[in-house]
C-alpha positions in Angstrom: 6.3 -26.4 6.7 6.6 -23.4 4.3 3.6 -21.7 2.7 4.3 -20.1 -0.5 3.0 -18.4 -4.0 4.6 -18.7 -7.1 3.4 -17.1 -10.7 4.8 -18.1 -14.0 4.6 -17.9 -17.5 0.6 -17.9 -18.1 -0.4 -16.7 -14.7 1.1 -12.9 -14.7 -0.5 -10.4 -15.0 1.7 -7.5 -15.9 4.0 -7.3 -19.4 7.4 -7.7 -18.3 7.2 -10.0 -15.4 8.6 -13.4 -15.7 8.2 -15.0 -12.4 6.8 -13.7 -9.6 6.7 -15.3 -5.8 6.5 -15.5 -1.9 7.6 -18.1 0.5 7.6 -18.3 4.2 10.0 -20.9 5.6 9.3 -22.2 8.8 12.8 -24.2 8.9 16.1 -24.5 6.4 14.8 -26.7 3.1 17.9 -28.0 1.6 18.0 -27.8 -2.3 15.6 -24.7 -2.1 17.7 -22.3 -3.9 19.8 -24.3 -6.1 21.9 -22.6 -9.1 20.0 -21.7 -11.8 19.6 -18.4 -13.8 17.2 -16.3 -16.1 17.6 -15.9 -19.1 17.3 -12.2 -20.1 15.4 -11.4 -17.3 16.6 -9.5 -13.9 15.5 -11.2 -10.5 15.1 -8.9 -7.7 14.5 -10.3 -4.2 12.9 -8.5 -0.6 14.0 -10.7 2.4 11.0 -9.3 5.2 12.4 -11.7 7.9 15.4 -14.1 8.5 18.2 -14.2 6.4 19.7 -15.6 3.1 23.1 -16.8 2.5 22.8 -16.1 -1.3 25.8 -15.7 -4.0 26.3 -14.7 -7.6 29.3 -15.6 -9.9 32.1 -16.0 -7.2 30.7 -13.0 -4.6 28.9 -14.8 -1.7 26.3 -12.2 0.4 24.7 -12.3 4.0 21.6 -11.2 3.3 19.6 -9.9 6.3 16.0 -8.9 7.2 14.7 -6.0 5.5 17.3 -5.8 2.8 16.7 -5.9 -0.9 19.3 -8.4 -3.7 19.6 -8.0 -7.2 20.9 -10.8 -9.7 21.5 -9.0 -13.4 19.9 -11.3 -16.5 21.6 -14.5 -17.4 23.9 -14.6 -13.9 23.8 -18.0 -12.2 23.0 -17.4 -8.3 21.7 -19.4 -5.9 21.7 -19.8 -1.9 25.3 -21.2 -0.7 24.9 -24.8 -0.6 21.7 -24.7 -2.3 20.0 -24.1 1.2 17.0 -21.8 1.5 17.4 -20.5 5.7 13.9 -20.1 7.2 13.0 -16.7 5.8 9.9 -14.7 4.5 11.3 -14.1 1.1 9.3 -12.1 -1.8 10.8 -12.7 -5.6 10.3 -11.1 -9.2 11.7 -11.3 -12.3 12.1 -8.5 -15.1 12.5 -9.5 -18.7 15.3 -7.3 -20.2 14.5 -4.1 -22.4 10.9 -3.9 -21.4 11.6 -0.6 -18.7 14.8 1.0 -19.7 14.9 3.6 -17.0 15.1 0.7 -14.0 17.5 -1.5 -15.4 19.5 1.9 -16.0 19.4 2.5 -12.3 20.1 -1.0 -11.4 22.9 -1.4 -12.8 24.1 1.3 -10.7 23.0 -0.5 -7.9 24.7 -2.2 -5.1 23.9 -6.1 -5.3 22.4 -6.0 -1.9 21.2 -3.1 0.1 18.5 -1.8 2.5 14.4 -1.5 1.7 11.7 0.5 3.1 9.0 0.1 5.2 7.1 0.5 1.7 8.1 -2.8 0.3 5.9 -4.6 2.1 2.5 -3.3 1.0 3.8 -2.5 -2.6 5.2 -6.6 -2.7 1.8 -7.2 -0.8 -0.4 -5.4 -3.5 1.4 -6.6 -6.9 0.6 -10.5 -5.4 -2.9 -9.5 -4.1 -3.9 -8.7 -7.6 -2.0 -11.9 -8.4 -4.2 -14.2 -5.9 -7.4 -12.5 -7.9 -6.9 -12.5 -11.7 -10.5 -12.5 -12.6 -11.3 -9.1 -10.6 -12.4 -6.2 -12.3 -9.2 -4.3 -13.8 -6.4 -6.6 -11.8 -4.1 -6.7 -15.0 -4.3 -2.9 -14.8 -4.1 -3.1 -11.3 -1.1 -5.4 -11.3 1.0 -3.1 -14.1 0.4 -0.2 -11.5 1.3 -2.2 -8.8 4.4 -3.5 -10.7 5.4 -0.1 -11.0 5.2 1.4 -8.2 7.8 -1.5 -6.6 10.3 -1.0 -8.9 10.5 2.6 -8.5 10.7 1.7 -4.8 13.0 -0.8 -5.6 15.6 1.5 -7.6 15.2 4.3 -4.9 16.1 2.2 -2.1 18.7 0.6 -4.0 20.7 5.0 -4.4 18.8 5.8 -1.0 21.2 4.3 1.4 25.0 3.3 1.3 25.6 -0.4 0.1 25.3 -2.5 3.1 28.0 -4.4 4.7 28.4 -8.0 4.1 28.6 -9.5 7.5 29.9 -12.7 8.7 27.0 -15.9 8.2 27.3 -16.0 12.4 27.2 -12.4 12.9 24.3 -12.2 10.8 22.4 -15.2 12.6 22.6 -13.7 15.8 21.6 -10.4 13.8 18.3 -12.1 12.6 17.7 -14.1 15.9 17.6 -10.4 18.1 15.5 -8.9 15.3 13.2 -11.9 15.2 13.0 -11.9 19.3 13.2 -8.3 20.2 10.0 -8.6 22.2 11.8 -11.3 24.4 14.8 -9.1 25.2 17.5 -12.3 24.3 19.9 -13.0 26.7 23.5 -12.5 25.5 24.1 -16.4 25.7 21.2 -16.8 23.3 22.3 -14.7 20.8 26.2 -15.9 21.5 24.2 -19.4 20.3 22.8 -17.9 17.5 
């Protein structure tokens, strides 16, 4: 069962945004992440937990926890074979033109690369005032908030080198030791994975 929040035309908050989201999948959900595209607007993507076998044009990436992806306005993407893994995946879309000084950086930017421990509460906050339109000052809040993570974004996205692009079972058994580090996996658990 996933749980999940998705904001569209007529439910943001902030000038600029197009689409906004969160889902939690509890198990792989075939035709979650079909091709599609947006038009004039940049999609960028947080992945807290699990992973995302994700491609744009004719690249294909292994996206793993904690990493950051970046699809440029108008490029068809989607996940490889239209199959959304069981993740905890965070989503927002940029309309082209409206902040100059990101998309500059952006463009710069490795398609997929590391986040910070930051991403969480700045992704936490901008949907927080999402959840509560009617409180006092939340479309102020939300432009602030809205802010903040794309400047978090675009540093993450220079901060670090571009991450390798691993192998779909090396990056399984990457996720599976991450998401069970508490257990201590045995070797032939993670050889499963």
């Amino acid at each position: 069962m996933a749980q999940r929040d998705d904001f569209g035309p007529g439910a943001l908050l902030a000038a600029g945004l197009s689409h906004l989201g969160w889902t939690r999948q509890r198990s792989a959900m075939e035709s979650g992440l079909a091709a599609h595209a947006h038009p004039g607007a940049w999609e960028m993507c947080w992945l807290r937990r699990g992973r995302v076998d994700w491609w744009v044009d004719d690249q294909a990436f292994t996206v793993a926890s904690g990493h950051c992806y970046i699809t440029r306005p108008d490029e068809i993407h989607g996940a490889v074979q239209s199959v959304l893994e069981p993740c905890d995946l965070f989503w927002l879309g940029l309309d082209q033109g409206v902040l100059p000084e990101i998309e500059s950086a952006l463009l710069a930017a490795p398609r997929v690369f590391r986040g910070s421990a930051l991403l969480a509460e700045l992704w936490g906050d901008l949907l927080r005032q999402h959840r509560q339109p009617q409180a006092p000052l939340a479309r102020m809040a939300a432009e602030a908030a809205l802010r903040r993570l794309l400047v978090e974004i675009a540093r993450c996205a220079h901060a670090s080198p571009p991450s390798r692009v691993l192998s779909g079972e090396i990056a399984s058994a990457q996720a599976f030791a991450q998401e069970h580090l508490a257990d201590e996996p045995a070797v032939a658990a993670l050889a499963r994975a």
